[in-house]
C-alpha positions as CSV (number, residue, x, y, z in Angstrom):
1,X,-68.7,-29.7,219.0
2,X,-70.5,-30.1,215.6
3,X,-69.4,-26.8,214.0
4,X,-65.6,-28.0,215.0
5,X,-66.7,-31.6,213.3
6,X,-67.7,-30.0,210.5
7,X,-64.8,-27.6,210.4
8,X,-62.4,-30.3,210.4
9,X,-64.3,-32.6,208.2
10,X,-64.4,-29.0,205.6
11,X,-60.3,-29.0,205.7
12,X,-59.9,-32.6,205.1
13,X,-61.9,-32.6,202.2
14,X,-59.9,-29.3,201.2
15,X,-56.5,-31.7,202.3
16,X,-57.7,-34.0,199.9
17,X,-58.3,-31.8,197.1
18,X,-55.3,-29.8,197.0
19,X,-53.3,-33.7,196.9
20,X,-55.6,-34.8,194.1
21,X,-54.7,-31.5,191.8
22,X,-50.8,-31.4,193.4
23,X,-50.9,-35.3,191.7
24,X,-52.8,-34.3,188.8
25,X,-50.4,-31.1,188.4
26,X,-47.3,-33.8,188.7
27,X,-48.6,-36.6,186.1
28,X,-49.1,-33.5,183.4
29,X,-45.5,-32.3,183.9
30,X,-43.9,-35.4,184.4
31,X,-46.4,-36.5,180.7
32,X,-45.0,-33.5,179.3
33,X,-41.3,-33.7,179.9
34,X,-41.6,-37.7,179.0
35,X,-42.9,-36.3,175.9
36,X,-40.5,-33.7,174.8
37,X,-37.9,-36.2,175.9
38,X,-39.4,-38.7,173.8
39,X,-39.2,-36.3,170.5
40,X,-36.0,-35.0,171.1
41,X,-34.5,-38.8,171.5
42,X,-35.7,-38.9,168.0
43,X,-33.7,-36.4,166.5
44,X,-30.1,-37.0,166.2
45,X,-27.1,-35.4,164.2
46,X,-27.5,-31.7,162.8
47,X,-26.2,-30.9,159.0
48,X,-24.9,-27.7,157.8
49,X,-27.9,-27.3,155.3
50,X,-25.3,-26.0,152.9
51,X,-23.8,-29.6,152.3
52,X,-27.8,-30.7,151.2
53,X,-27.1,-28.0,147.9
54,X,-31.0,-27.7,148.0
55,X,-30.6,-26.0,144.6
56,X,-29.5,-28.8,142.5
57,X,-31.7,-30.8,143.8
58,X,-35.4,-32.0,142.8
59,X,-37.8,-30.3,145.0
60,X,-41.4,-29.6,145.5
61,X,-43.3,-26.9,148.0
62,X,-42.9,-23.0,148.6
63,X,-39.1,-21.7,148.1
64,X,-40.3,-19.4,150.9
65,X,-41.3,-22.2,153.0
66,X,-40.3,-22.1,156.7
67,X,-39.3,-25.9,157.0
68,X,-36.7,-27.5,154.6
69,X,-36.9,-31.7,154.2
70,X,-34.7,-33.6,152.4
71,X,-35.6,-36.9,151.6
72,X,-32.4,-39.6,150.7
73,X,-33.5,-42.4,148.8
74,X,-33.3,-45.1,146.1
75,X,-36.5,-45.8,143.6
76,X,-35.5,-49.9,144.2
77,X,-35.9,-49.4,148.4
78,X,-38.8,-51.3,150.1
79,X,-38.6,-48.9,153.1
80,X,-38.7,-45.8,150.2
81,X,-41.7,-47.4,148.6
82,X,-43.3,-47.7,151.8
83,X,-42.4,-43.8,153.3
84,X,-43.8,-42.4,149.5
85,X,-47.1,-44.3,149.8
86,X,-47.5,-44.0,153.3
87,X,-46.2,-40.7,155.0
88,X,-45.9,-38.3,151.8
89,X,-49.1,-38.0,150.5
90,X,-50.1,-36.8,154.4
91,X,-47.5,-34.8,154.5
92,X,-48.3,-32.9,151.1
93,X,-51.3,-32.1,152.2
94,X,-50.9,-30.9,155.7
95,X,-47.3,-29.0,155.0
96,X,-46.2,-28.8,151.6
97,X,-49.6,-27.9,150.0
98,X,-49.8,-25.5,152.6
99,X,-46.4,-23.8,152.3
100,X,-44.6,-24.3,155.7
101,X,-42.3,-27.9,154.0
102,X,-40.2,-27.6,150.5
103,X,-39.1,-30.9,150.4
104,X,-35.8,-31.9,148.5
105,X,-34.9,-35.2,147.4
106,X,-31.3,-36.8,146.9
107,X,-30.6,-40.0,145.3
108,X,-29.0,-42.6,147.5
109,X,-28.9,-45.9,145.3
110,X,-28.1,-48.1,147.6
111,X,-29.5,-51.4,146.5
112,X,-28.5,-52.1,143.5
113,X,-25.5,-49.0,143.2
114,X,-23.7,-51.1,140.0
115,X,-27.2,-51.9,138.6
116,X,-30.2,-50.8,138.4
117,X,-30.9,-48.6,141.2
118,X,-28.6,-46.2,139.5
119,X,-30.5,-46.6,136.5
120,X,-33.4,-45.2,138.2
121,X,-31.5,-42.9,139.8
122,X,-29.9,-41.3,136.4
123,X,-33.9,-41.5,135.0
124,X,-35.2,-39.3,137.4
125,X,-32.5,-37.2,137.2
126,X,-33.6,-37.1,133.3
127,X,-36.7,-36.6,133.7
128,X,-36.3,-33.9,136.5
129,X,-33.8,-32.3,133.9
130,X,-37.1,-32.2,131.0
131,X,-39.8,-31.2,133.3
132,X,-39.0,-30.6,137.5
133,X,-42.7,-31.0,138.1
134,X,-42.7,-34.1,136.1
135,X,-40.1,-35.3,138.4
136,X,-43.0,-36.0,141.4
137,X,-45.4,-37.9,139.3
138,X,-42.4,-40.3,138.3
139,X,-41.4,-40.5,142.4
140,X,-45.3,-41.6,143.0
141,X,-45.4,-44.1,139.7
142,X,-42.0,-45.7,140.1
143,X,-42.8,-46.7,143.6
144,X,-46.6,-47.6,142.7
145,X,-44.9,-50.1,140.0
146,X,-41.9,-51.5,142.1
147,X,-40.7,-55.0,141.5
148,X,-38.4,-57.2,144.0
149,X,-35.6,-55.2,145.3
150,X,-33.7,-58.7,144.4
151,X,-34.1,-58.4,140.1
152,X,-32.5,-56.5,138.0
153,X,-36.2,-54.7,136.7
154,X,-35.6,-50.9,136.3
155,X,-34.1,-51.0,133.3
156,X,-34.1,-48.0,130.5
157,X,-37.0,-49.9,128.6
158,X,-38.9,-50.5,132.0
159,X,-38.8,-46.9,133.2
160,X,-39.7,-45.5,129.6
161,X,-42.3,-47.4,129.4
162,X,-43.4,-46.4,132.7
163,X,-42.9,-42.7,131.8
164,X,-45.4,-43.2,128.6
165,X,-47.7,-45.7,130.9
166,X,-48.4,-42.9,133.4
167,X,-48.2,-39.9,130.5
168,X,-45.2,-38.1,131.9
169,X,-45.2,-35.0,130.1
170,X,-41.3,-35.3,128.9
171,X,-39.7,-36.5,125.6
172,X,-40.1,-40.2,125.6
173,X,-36.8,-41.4,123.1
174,X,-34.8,-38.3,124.5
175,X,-35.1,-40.1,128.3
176,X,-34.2,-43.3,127.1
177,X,-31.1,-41.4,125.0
178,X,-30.5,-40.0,128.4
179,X,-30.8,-43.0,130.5
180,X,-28.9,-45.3,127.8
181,X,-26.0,-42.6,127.3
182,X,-25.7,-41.9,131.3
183,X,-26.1,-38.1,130.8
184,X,-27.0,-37.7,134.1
185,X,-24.8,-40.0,136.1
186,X,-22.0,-37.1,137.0
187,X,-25.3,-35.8,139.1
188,X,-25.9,-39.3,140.9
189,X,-22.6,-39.2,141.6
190,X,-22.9,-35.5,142.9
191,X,-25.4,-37.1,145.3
192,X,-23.5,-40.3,146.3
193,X,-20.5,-38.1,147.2
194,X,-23.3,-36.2,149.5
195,X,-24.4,-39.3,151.3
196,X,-20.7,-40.0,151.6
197,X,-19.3,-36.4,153.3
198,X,-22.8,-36.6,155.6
199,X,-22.3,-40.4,156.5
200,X,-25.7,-41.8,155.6
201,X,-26.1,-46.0,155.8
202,X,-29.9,-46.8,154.6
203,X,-32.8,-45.4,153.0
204,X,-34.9,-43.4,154.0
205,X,-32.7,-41.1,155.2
206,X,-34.9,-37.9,156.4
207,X,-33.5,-34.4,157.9
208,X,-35.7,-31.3,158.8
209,X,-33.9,-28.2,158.3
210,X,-30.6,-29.8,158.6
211,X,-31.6,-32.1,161.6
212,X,-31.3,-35.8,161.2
213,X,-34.8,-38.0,162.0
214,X,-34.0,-41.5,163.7
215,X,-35.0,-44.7,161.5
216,X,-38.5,-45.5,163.1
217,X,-39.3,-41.5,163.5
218,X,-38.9,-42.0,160.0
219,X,-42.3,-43.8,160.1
220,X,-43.7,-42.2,162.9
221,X,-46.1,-39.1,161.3
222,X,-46.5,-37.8,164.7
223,X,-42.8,-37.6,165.1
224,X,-42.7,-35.7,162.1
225,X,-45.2,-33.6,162.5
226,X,-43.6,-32.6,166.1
227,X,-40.4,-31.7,164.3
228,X,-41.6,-29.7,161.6
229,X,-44.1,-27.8,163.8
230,X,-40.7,-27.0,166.8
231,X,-38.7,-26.5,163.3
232,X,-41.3,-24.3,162.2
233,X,-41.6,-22.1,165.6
234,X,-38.0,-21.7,165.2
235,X,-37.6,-20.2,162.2
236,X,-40.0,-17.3,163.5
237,X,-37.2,-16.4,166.4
């Protein structure tokens, strides 16, 4: 009678066991499908890369990099300001610096179009123009010395003065000749009819290889990160 107590007190406990990792088994899978779910929500419209002209475009990482990123934005945006300072230093270190991410930006001057955020716009372009790796250290000051989105502050004078502040290595009176005579604003345009054919309403905009992040993945690292990493493993098929 004790041996069959024990038996059946042995294959409850084994009952028990085999519920416990069946659950455990269950929360993992359902976790991990919630999760993929979650990341995929987060990705929306894909983009013939051919329409982002990667070429023309100011750009920094590996031409052989995996992963292409295109960054829309205008130099006047809060929401820009706050994705330079915030998610692209990170994201220079972890994937551009390391070769899988090129990242490409486009101008989208948005809040200001008539005014200033063109200026900026056609300043970059200018400076890109001089010196493409100077082009980086002007995205980093500009946004490091943005004013009000609601004044009229990035001016010709403002953004030379910038340049010379933060020793841009360019030609300081041939960007202001540049920005003054609106050399560059045939390429701004070039970029605004971009925004126009994909159908792009704020900044940041971000894509990864050709795939359209939602507005709060936008801020999300970990979202990021996801869809350069799945981007990444796709590439390799």
């Amino acid at each position: 009678m004790g041996n069959k107590d024990a038996e059946n007190k042995n294959r409850r406990k084994m009952e028990k066991m085999v519920l416990w990792t069946l659950a455990f088994v269950l929360v993992v899978v359902v976790a991990f499908v919630s999760m993929n779910a979650f990341y995929k929500s987060r990705v929306s419209a894909t983009v013939d890369e051919a329409e982002f002209q990667y070429k023309k475009q100011p750009t920094i990482g590996s031409a052989s990099a995996p992963v292409n990123m295109v960054e829309f934005a205008d130099f006047k945006c809060p929401a820009c300001k706050q994705f330079a300072e915030s998610i692209m230093p990170r994201l220079q270190k972890d994937f551009i610096d390391s070769g899988v991410v090129q990242l490409h930006f486009i101008n989208y001057p948005v809040i200001s179009p008539k005014a200033d955020s063109t200026t900026a716009a056609m300043a970059g372009e200018a400076i890109y123009k001089q010196n493409p790796a100077e082009f980086w250290r002007f995205y980093k000051v500009v946004y490091a010395e943005q004013r009000d989105e609601g004044t009229n502050w990035a001016t010709a004078d403002f953004l030379v003065q910038l340049a010379q502040k933060s020793n841009l290595h360019v030609n300081y009176q041939q960007l202001k000749k540049d920005i003054e005579n609106n050399t560059f604003a045939e390429d701004v345009k070039n970029d605004k009819a971009i925004v126009t054919k994909i159908g792009i309403h704020s900044t940041p905009t971000v894509y990864i290889n050709g795939k359209k992040l939602s507005d709060d993945a936008t801020f999300d690292y970990a979202a990021i990160k996801a869809e350069i990493l799945k981007s990444q493993g796709e590439s390799k098929k």
